[in-house]
C-alpha positions in Angstrom: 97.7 111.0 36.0 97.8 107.7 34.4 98.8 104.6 36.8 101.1 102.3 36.4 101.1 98.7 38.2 104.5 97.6 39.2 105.1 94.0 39.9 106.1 93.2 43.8 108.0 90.5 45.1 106.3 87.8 45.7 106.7 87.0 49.6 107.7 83.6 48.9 110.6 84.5 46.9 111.6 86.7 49.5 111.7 84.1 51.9 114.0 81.9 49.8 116.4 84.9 49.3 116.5 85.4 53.0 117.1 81.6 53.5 119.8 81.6 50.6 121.7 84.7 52.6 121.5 83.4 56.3 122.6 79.4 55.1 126.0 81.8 53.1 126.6 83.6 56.4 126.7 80.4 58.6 129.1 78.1 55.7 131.5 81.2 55.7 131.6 82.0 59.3 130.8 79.2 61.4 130.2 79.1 64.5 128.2 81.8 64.7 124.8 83.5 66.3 122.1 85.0 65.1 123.2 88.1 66.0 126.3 87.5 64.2 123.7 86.7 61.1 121.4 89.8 61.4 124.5 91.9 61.7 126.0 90.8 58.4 123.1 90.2 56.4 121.1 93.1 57.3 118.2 90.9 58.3 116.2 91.9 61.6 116.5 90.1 64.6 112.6 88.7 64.0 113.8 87.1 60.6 116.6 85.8 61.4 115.5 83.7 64.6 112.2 82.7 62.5 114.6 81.4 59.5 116.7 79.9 61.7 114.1 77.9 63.5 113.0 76.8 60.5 116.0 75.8 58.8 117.0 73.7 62.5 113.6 72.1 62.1 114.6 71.0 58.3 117.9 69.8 59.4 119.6 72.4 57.8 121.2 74.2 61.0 122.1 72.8 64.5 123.2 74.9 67.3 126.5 73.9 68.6 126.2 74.8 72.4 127.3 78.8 73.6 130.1 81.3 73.3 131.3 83.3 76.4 133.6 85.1 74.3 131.7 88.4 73.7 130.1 91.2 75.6 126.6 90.5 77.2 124.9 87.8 77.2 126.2 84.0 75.9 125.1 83.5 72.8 124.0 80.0 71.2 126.3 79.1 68.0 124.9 78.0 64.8 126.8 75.5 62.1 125.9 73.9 59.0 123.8 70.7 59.7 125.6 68.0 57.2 123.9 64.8 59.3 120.8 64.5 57.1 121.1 65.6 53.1 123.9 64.8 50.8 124.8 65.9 47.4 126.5 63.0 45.0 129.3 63.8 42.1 130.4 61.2 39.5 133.1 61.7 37.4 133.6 60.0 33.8 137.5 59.4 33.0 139.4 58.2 30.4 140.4 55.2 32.7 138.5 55.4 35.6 135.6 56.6 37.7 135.2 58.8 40.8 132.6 59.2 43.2 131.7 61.5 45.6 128.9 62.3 48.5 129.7 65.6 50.3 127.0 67.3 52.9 126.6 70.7 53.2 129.3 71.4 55.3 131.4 70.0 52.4 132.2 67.0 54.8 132.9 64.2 52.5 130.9 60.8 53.2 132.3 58.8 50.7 135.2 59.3 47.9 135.4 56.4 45.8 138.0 55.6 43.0 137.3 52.1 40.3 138.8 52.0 37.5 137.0 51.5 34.3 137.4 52.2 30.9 135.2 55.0 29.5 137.6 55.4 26.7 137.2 52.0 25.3 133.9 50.6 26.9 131.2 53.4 25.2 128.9 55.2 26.5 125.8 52.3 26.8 128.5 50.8 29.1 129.7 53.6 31.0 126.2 54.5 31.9 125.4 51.2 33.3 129.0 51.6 35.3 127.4 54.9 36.3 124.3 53.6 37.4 125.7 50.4 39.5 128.2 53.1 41.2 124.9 55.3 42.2 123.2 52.8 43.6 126.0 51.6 45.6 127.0 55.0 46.8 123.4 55.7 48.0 123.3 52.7 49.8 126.4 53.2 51.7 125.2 56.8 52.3 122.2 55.1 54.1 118.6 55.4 54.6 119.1 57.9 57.4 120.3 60.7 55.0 119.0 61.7 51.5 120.6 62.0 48.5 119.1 65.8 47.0 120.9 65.4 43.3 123.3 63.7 41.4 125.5 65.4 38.9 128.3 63.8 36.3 131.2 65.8 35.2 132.1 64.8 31.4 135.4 65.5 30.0 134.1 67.4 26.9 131.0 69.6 25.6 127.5 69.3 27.5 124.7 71.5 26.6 121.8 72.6 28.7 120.2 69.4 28.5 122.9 67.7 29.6 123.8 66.3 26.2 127.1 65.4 25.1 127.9 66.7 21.8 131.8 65.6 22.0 133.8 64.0 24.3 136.9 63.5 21.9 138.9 62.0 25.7 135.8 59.5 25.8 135.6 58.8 21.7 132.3 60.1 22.3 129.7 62.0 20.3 126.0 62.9 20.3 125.5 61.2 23.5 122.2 62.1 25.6 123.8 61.2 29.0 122.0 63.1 31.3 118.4 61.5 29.9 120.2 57.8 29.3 121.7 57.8 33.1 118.0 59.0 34.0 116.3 55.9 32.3 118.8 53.7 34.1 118.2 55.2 37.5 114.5 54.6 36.8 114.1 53.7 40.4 116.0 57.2 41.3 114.0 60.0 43.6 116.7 62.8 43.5 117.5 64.7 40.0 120.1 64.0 37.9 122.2 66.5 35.7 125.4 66.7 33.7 128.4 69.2 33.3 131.4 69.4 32.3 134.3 68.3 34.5 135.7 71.4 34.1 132.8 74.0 35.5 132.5 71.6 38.0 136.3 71.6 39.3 136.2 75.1 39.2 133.2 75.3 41.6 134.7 72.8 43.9 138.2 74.7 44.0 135.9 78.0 44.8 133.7 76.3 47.8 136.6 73.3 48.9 140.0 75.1 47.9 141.8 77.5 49.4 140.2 80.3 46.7 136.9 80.9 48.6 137.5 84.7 48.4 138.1 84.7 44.9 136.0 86.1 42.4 138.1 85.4 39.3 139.5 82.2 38.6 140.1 79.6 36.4 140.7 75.5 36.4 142.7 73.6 33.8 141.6 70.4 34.1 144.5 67.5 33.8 143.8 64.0 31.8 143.8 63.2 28.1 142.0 66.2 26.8 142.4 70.1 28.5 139.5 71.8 29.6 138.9 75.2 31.3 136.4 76.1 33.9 135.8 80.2 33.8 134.5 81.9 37.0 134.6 85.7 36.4 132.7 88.0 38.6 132.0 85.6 41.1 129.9 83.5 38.4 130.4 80.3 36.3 130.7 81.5 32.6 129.5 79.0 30.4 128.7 80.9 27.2 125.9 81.0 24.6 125.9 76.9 24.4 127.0 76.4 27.4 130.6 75.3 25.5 132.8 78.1 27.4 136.3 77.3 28.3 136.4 74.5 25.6 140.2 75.5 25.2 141.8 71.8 24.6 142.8 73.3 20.7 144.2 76.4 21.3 146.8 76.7 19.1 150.1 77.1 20.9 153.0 75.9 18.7 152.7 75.5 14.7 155.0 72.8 14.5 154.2 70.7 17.4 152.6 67.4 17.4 149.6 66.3 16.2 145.9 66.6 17.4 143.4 64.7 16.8 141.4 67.0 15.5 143.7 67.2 12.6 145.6 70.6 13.4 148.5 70.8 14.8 150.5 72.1 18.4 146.9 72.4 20.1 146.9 72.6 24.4 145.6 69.0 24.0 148.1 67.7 21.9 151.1 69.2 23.8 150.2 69.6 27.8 147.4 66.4 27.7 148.3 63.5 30.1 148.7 61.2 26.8 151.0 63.4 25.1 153.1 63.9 28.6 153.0 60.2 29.4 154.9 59.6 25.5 157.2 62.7 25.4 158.3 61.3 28.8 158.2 57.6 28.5 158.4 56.9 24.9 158.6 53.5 25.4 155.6 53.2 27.0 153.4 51.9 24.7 149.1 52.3 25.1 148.0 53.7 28.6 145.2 52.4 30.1 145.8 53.3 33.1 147.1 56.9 33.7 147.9 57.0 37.1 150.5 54.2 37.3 152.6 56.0 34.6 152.3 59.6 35.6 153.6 57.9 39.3 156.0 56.7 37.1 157.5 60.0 36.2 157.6 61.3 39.6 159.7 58.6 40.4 162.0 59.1 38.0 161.8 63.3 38.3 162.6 63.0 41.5 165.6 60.6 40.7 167.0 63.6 39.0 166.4 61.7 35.3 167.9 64.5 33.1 165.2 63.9 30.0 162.3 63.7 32.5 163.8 66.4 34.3 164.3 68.9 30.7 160.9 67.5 29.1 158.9 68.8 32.2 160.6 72.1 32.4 159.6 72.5 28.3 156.4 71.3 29.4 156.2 73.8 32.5 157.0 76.6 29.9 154.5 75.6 27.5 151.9 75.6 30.3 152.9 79.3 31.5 152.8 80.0 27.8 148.7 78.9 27.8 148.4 80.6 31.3 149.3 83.9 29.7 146.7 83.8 26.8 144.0 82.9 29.3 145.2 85.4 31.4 145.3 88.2 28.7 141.5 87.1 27.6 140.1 86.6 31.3 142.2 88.7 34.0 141.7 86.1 36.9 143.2 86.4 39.8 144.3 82.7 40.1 144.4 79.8 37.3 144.6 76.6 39.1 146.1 73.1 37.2 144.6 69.4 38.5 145.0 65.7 37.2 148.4 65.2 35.7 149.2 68.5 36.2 148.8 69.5 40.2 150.7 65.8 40.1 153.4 67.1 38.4 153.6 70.8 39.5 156.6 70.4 41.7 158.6 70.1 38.4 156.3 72.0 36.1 155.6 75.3 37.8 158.8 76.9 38.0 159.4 77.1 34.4 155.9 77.9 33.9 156.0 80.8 36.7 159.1 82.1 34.6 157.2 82.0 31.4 154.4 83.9 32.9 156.5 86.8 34.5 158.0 87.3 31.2 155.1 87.0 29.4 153.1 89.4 31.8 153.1 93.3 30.8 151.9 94.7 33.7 153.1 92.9 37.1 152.6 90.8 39.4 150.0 89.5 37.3 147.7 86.3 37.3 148.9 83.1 39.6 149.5 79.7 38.6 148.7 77.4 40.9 148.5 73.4 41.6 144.8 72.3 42.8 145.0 70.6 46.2 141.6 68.4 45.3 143.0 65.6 43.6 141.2 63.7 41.0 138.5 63.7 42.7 137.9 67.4 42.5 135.2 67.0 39.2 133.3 64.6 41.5 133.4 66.8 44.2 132.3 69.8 42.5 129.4 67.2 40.9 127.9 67.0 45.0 128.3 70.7 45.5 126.3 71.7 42.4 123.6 68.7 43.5 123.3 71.2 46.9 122.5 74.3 44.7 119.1 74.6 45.5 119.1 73.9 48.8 121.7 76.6 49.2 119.4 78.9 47.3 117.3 78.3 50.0 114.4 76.2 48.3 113.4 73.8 51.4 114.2 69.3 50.7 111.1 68.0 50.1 109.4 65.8 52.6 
């Protein structure tokens, strides 16, 4: 009988698994005990109190005093410990840019709006913008917690090595970010990566949002170009170049305006904030500054101005209209709209809603919701992501 050597698991990784399971348990259920953990993760007792007293002693965990309210015994509560490591999101507008530092918890330490013109400035600029806002972020955070990564959300392509290969919002192309924001962070002891804004909404709607539960969802992203961030299975798709969700030209409307990338009636060209802003203010001229016009709108939509009124509920149609083609290629269970979009949902969603039931063959179909994250929901998703391997329960250095 011929023998055949199997490969085991290497102890190590086992240990990293059993971390990653017990740090899920506590973020989903806190407070809870470690019986509460061994019971749910199918971990014995032994493991669980030896992982726990390890992840306490990292400053991963605290206990949060006892329970009386079960049968036995009190029993001392664990929660996520958010008091010593941070993860930091940047976001790259159009117009402005967004940071934030969340902990593990998801508490936020700081959020962080300047505007600045990405559009217009280039990307040499922008990345020294970037660089100034990092280091004044991580001195505000303080010296008494650590930053464990830094991630930028791009509106536009990024590959695996965080290169930008277009960024049509940003004017930009070819653009080695991730390695150029590295160089200028030379002093930097935390990793740095980029993504798109859209994967990284769509993990922060998943972890912050009210979608925790959901397995199959999808994030438009609002501002001058439409992206889409695809989670399907419970896992970000990004694609064989990582360019997945890249949906800003699909086609919706052969005779509608003008894209820039020379076609016509793309999801860019008719749902983008710069295409809303002059359908609805034609006489506004250049925008520099998004927010102050798509404020602008609400003001007058809720004034009951008849044009803004009928060019958001063409708008709302148009955007149930691209809900049902990513519905009939994805099945999610929820597509969620931010930016300009969430802003204007109070006026854009029923028409879209009605465009989706009638577009829907078999009911009750996907839903279309607003994001409650704000702008800053790229950013946010930026920390998260900089806590990945901490929650895959690799140990902080140091």
């Amino acid at each position: 009988m011929i023998s055949i050597d199997r490969p085991t698991a290497d102890l190590g990784d086992v240990r990293v698994t059993n971390r990653a399971a017990v740090l899920r348990h506590v973020r989903r259920h806190a407070p809870c005990s470690r019986a509460d953990v061994a019971a749910h993760t199918g971990l014995n007792k032994a493991t669980v109190s030896s992982l726990v007293a390890e992840l306490i002693e990292h400053g991963l965990l605290r206990e949060t005093g006892l329970t009386e309210n079960r049968v036995g015994r009190p029993a001392t509560m664990l929660v996520l410990d958010g008091s010593r490591y941070v993860g930091l999101g940047l976001r790259v507008g159009a117009d402005e840019l967004v940071a934030v530092a969340a902990g593990l918890g998801g508490d936020p330490v700081l959020t962080w709006r300047r505007a600045f013109p990405a559009a217009t400035a280039g990307p040499e600029e922008t990345v020294k913008a970037l660089a100034a806002l990092t280091r004044r972020a991580v001195n505000r955070i303080g010296a008494d917690r650590t930053v464990l990564g830094l991630t930028v959300a791009v509106p536009g392509l990024v590959d695996p090595d965080g290169d930008v290969p277009a960024a049509p919002a940003l004017g930009w192309r070819g653009v080695p970010l991730a390695a150029s924001v590295r160089r200028a962070l030379r002093d930097r002891d935390f990793p740095v990566a980029v993504d798109t804004e859209a994967n990284l909404a769509v993990l922060a709607e998943r972890r912050h949002g009210p979608y925790a539960a959901t397995t199959d969802l999808v994030h438009l992203t609002g501002g001058p170009a439409i992206g889409a961030g695809l989670i399907s299975g419970g896992r970000l798709l990004r694609g064989g170049r990582g360019f997945a969700g890249d949906v800003g030209h699909l086609p919706l409307a052969a005779d509608g305006p003008a894209c820039d990338c020379g076609r016509r009636g793309c999801l860019t060209a008719l749902l983008g904030v710069d295409a809303v802003i002059r359908r609805l203010l034609p006489g506004a001229g250049p925008v520099t500054d998004h927010l102050p016009e798509v404020e602008r709108i609400q003001v007058l939509a809720r004034a009951g101005d008849e044009p803004v009124r009928t060019g958001l509920t063409e708008i709302g149609r148009l955007l149930g209209q691209a809900t049902s083609v990513l519905s009939g290629l994805l099945d999610p269970e929820v597509v969620v709209v931010g930016g300009h979009l969430a802003a204007l949902a109070p006026w854009l969603l029923p028409a879209a809603h009605a465009e989706l039931a009638a577009r829907t063959p078999v009911p009750p179909g996907v839903r279309l919701e607003a994001s409650t994250l704000g702008s800053a929901a790229g950013a946010l998703g930026g920390a998260t992501a900089a806590l990945a391997t901490v929650e895959a329960g690799r140990l902080p250095a140091g």
